[in-house]
MARBA-3410 file (N, C-alpha, C, O; in Angstrom, 1 decimal):
162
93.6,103.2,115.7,93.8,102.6,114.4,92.7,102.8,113.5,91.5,102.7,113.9 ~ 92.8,103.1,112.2,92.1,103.2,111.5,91.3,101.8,110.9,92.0,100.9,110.5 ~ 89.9,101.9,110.9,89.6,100.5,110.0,89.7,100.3,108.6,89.7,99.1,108.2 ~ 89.8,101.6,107.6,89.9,101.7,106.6,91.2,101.0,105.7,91.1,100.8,104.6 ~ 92.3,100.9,106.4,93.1,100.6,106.2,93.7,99.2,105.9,94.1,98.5,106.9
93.8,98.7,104.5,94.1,97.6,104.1,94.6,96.7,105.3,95.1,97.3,106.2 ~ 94.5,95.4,105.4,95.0,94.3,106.1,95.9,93.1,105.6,95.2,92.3,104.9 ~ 96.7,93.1,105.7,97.8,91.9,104.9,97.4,90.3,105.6,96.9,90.3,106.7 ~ 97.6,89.4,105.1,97.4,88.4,105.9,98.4,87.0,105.1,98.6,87.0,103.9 ~ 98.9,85.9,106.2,100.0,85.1,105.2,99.4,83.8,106.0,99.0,83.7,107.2
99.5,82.8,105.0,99.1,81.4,104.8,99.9,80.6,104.6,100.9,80.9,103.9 ~ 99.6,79.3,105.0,100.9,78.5,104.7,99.8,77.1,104.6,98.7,77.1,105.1 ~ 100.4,76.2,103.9,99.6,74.8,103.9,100.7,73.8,102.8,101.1,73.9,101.6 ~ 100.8,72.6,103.9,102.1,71.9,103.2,101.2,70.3,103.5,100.4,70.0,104.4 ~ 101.4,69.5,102.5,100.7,68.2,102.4,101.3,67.2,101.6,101.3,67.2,100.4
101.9,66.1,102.4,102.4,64.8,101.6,101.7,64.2,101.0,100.5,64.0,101.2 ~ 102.4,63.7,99.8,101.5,62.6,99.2,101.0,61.4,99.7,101.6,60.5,100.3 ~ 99.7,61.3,99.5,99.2,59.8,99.8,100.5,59.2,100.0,101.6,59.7,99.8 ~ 100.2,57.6,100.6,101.3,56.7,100.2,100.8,55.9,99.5,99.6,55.7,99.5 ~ 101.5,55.5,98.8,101.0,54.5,97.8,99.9,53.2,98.0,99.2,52.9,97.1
99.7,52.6,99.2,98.8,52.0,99.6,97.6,52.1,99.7,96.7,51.3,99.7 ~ 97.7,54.2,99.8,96.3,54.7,100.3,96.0,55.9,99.2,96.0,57.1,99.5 ~ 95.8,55.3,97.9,95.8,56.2,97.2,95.1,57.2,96.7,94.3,56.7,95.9 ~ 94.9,58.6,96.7,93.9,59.2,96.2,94.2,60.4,95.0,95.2,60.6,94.3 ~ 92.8,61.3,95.1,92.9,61.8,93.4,93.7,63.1,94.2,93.7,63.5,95.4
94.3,63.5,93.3,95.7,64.6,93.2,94.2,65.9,93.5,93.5,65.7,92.5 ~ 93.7,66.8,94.1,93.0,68.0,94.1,93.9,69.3,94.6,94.2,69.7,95.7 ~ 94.4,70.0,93.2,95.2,71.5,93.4,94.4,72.6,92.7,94.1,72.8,91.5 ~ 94.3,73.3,93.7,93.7,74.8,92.9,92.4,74.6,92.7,91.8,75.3,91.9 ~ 91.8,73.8,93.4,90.4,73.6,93.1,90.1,72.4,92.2,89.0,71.8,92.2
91.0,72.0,91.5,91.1,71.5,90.2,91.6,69.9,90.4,92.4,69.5,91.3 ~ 91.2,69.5,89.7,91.3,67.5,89.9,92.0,67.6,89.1,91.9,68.4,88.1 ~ 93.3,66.5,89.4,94.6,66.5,88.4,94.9,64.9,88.3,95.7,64.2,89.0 ~ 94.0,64.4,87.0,94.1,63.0,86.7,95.4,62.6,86.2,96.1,63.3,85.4 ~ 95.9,61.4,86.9,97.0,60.6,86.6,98.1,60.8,87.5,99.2,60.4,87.5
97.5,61.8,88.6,98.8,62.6,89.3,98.4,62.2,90.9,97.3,62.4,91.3 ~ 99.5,61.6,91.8,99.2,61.2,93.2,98.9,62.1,93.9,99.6,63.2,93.8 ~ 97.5,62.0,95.0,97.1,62.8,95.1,97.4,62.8,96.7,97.9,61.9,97.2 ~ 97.1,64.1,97.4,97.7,64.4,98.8,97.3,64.3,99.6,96.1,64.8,99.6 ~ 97.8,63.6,101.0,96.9,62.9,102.4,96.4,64.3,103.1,96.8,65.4,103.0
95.5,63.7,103.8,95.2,65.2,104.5,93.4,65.0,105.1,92.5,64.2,104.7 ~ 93.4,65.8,105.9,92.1,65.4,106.8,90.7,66.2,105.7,89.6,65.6,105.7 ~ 91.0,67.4,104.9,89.9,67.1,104.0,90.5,66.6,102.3,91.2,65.7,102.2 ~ 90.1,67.3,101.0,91.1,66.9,100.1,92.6,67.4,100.0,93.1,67.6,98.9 ~ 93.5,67.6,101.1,94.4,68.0,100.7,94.9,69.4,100.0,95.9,70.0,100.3
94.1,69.6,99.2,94.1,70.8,98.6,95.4,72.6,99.1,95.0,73.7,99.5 ~ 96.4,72.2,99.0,97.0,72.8,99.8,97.0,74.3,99.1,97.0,75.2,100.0 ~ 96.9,74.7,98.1,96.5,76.0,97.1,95.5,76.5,97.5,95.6,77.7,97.4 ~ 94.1,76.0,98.0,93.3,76.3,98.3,93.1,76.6,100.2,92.7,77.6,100.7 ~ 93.6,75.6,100.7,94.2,76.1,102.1,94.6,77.2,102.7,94.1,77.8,103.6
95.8,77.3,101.9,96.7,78.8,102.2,95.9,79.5,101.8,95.8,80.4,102.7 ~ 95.1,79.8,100.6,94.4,81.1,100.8,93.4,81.3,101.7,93.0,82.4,102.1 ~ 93.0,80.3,101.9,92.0,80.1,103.5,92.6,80.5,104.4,91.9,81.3,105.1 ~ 93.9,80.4,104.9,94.4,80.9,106.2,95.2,81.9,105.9,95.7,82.4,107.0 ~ 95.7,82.8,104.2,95.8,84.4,104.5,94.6,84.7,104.8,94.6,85.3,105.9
93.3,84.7,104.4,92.2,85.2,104.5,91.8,85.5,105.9,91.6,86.6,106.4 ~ 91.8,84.1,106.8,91.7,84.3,108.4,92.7,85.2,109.0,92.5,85.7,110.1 ~ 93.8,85.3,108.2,95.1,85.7,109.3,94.9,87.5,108.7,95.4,88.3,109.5 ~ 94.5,88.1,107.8,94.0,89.0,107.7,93.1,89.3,107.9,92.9,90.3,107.2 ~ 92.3,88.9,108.6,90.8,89.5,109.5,90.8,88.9,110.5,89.6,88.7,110.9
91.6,88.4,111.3,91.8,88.1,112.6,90.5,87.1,113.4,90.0,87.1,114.4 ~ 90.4,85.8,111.9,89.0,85.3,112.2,89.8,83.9,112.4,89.3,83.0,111.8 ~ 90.5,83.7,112.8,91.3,81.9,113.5,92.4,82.0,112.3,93.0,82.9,111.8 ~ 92.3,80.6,112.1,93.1,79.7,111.4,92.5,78.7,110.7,91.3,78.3,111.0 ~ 93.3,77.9,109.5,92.2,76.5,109.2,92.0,75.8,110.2,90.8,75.5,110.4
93.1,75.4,111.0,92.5,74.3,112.0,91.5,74.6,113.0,90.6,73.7,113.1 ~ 91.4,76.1,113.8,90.4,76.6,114.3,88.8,76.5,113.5,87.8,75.9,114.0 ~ 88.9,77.1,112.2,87.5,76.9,111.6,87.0,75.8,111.0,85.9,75.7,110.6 ~ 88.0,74.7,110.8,87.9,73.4,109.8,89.0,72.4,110.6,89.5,71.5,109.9 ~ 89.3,72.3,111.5,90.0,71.5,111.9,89.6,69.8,112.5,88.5,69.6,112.9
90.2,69.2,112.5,90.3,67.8,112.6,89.1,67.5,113.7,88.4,66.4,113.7 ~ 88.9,68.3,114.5,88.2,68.2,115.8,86.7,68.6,114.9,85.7,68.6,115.7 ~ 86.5,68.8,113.9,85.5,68.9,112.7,84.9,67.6,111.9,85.2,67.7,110.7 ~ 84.2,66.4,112.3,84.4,65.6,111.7,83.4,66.0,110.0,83.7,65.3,109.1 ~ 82.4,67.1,109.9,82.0,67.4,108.9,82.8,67.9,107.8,82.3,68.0,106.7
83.9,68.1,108.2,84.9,68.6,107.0,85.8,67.5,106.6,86.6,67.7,105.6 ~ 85.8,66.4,107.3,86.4,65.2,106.7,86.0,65.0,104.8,84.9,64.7,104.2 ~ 87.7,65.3,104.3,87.2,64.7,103.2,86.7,66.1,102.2,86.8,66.0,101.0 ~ 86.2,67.1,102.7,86.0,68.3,102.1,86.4,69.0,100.8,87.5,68.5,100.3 ~ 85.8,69.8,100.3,87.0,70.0,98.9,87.4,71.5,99.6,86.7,72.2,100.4
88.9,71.7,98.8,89.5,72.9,99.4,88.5,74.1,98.7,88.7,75.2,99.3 ~ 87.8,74.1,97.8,87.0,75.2,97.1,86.2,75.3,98.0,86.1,76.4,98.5 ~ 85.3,74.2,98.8,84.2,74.5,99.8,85.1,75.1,100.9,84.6,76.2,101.2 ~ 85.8,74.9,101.4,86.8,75.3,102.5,87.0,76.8,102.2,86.8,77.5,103.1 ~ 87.4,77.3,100.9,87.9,78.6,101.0,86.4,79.6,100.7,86.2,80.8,101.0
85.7,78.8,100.0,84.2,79.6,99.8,83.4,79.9,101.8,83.1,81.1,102.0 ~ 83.3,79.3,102.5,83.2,79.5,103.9,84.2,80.3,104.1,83.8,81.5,104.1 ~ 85.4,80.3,104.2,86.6,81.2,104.7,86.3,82.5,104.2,86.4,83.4,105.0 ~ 85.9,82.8,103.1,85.5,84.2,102.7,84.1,84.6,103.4,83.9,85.8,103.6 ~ 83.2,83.5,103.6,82.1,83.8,104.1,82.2,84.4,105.3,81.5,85.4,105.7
83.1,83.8,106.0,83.4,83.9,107.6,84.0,85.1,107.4,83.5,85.8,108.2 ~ 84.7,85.6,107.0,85.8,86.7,106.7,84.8,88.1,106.2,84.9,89.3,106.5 ~ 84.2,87.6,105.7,82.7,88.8,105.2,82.0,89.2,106.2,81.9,90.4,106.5 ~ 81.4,87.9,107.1,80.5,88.0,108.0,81.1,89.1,109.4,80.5,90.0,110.0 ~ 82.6,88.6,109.3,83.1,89.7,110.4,83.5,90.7,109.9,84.3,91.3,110.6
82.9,91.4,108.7,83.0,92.9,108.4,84.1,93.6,107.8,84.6,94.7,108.0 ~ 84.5,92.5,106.7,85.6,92.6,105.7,85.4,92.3,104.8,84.6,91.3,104.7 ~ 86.1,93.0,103.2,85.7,93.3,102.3,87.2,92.4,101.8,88.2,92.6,102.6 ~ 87.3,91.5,100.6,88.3,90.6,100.2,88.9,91.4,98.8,88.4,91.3,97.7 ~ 90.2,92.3,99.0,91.1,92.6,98.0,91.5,91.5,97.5,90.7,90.7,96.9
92.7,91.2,97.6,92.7,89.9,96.3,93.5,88.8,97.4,93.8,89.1,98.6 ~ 93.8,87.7,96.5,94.5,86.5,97.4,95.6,86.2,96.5,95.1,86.1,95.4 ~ 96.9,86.1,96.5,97.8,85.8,96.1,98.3,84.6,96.5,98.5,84.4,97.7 ~ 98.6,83.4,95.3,99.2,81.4,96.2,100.2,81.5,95.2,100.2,81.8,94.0 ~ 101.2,81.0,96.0,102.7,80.7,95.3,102.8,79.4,95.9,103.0,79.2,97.1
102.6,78.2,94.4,102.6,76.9,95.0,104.0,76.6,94.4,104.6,77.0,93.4 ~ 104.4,75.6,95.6,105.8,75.1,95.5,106.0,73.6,95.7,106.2,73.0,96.7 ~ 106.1,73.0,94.4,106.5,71.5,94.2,107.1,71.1,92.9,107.6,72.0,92.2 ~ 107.2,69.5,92.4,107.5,69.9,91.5,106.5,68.9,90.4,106.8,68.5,89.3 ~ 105.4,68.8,91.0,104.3,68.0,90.1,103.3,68.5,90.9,103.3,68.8,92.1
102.0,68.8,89.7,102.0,68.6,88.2,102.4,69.8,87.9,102.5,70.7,88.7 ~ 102.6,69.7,86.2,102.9,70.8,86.1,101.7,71.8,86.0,100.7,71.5,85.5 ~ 102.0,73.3,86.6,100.9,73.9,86.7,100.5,75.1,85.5,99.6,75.9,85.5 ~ 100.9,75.0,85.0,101.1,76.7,84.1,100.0,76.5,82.9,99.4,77.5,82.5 ~ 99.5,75.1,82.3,98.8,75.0,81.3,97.2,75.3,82.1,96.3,75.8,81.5
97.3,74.9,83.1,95.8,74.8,83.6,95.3,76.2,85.0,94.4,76.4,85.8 ~ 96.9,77.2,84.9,96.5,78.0,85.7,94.9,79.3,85.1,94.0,79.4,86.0 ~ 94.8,79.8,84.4,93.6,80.0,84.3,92.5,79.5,84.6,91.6,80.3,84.8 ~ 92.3,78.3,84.6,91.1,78.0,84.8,91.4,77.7,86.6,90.4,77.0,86.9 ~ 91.9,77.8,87.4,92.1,77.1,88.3,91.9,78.9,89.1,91.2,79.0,90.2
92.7,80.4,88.4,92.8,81.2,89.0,90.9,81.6,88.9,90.3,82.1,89.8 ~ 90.3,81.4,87.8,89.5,81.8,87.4,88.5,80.8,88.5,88.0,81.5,89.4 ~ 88.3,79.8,88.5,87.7,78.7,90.0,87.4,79.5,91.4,86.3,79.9,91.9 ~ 88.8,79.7,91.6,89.3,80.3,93.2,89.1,81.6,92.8,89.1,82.3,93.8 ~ 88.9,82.0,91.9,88.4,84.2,92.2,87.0,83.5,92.4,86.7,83.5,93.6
86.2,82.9,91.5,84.7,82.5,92.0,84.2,82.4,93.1,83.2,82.9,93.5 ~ 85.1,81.3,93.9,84.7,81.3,94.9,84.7,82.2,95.8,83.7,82.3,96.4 ~ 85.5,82.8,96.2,85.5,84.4,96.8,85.0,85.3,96.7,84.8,86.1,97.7 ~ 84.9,85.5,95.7,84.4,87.1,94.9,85.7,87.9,94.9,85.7,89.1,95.1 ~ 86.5,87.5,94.7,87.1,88.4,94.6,88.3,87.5,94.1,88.3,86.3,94.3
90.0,88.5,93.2,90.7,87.8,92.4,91.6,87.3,93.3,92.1,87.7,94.3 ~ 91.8,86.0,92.4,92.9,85.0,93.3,94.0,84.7,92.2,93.7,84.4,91.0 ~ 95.4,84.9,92.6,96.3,84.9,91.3,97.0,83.6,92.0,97.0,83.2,93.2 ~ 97.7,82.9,90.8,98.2,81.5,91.4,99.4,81.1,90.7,99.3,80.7,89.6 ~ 100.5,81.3,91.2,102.1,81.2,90.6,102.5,79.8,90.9,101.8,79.2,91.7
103.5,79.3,90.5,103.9,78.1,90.6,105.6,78.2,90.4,106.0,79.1,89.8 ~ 106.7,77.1,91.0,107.4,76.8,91.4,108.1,75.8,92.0,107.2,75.0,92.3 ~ 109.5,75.3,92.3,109.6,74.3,92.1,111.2,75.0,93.6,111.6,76.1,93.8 ~ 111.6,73.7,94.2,112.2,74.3,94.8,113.6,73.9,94.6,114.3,73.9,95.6 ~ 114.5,73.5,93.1,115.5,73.1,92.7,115.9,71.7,93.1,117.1,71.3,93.2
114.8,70.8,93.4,115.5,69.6,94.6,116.1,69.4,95.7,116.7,68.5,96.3 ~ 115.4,71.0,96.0,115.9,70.7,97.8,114.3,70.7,99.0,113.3,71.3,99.2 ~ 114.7,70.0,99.4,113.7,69.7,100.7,113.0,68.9,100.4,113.3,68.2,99.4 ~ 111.6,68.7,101.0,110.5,67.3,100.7,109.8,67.9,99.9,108.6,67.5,100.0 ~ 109.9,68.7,99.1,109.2,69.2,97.9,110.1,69.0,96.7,109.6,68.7,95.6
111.4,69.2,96.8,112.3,68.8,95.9,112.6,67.4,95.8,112.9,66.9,94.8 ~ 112.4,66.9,96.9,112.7,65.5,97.0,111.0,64.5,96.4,110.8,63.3,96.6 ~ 110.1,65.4,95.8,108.7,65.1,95.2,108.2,64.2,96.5,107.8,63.1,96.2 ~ 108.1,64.6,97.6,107.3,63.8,99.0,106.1,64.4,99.4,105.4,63.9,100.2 ~ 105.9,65.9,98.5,104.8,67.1,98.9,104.6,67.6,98.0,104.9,67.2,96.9
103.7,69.0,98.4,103.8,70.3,97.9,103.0,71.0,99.2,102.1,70.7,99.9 ~ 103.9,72.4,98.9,103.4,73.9,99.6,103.4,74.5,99.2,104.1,74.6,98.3 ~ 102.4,75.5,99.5,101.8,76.7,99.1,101.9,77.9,100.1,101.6,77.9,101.3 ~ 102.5,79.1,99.5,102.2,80.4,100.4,101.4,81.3,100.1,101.5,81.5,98.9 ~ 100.5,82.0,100.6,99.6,82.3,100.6,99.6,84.1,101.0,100.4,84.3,101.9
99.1,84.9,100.7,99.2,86.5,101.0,97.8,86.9,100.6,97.3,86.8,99.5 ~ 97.0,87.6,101.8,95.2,87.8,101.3,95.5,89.2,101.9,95.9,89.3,103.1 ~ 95.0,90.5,101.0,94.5,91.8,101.3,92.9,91.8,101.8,92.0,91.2,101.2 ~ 92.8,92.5,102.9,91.2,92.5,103.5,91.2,94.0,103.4,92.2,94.7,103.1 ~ 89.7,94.3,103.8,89.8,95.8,104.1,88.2,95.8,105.0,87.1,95.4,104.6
88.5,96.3,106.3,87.3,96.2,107.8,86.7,97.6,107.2,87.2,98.7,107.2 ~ 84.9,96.9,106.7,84.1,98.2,106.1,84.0,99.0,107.5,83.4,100.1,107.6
END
């Protein structure tokens, strides 16, 4: 096999909302989204930022989130997904890969995303070094994303083994 040869890699990261009793701040894309319920989860939730963490691992064959950040992690309690995905590239470097870009197709149907995707694409390329594009979607009202109970994100990261 050649090492030169691009590596594909796919992510997935799905996260309910708080419940209302246990409320917290909405964090998508890196980005704090005031007024907007925010999502349960062992660090912030951050499900946009997730999935590109785990195309990243799944194309350089370096784990998974739960493997590198998982629950059995009590330091990552509470984490922001930008810290999470800035490590994930680190770790992903360190094993001798070079980061083509990350592609996240988030799928819910709050907030809306489209006014604040620049600065959010412009965030997450920072943190990587490298460009992260970020699409948005809604899933017609079907499933627990249509039914506004979540949001998921898919995720697609090109590596390349120097």
């Amino acid at each position: 096999m050649s090492a030169n040869l691009p590596r594909t890699g796919i992510g997935i990261d799905v996260h309910a909302f708080a419940p209302d009793d246990q409320p917290r701040t909405l964090w998508l894309a890196g980005l704090q989204w005031p007024g907007e319920r925010g999502l349960a989860g062992h660090s912030d939730g951050d499900a946009v930022a997730h999935a590109a963490a785990d195309a990243l691992f799944s194309a350089s064959g370096t784990g998974d989130l739960g493997t590198n950040f998982g629950t059995d992690r009590p330091e990552y309690a509470g984490a922001s997904g930008v810290l999470l995905l800035t490590e994930a590239a680190r770790i992903v470097r360190a094993a001798g890969f070079e980061i083509g870009n990350v592609a996240v197709q988030l799928v819910g149907n709050r907030p809306r995303f489209t006014p604040r995707r620049p600065e959010a694409e412009a965030l997450l390329s920072a943190a990587i070094g490298a460009l992260v594009s970020v699409s948005a979607t809604t899933s017609d009202g079907l499933g627990f994303t249509g039914r506004g109970e979540g949001i998921a994100a898919i995720a697609t990261a090109v590596v390349v083994q120097l």
